[in-house]
C-alpha positions in Angstrom: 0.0 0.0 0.0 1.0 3.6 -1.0 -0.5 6.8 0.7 -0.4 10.0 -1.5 -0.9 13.6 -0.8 -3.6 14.9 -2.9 -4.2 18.4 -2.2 -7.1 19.3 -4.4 -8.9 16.4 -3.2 -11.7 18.1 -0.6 -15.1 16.8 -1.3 -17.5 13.3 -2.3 -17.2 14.3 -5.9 -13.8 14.2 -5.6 -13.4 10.9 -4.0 -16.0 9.2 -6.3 -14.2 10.4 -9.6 -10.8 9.3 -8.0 -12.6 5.8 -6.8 -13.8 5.5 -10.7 -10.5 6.2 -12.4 -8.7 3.9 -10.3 -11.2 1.3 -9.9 -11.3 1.0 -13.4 -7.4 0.1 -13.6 -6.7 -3.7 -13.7 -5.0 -4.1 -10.5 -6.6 -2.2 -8.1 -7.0 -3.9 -4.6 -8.1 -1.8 -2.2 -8.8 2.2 -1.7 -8.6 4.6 1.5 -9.4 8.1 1.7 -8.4 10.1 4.6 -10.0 13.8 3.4 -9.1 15.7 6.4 -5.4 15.2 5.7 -6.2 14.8 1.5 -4.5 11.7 1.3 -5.3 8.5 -0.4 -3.8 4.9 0.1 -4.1 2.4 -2.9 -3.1 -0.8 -2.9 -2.1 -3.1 -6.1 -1.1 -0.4 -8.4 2.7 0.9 -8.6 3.1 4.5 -7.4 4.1 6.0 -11.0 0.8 4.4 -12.3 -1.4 6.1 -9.6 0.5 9.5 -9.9 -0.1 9.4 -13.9 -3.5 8.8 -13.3 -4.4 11.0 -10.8 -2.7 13.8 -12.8 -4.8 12.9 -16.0 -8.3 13.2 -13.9 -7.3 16.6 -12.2 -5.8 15.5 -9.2 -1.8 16.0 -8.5 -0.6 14.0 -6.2 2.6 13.0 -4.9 4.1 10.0 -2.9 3.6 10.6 0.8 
């Protein structure tokens, strides 16, 4: 499992469009969302492959 800061991440439509795009990767385990702190922890992708599609959807992140 990887936790990443994602910083424009602050609302349910933001955590349903995130849950989509990775959801929808082949690979995907599992999915936590800490929105206090913006940070998300994915397990069964590598972190370049979250990072790329985070970016594509709207949502920078980096590696935490």
């Amino acid at each position: 499992m990887t936790t990443y800061n994602v910083p424009d991440m602050s609302c349910g439509h933001c955590k349903a469009s995130i849950t989509d795009a990775l959801m929808a990767k082949d690979g995907t385990v599992e999915l936590a969302f800490d929105m206090d702190n913006r940070l998300l922890t994915v397990a069964g992708l590598e972190a370049d492959q979250v990072i790329e599609l985070l970016d594509e959807i709207g949502f920078p992140a980096t590696a935490a």
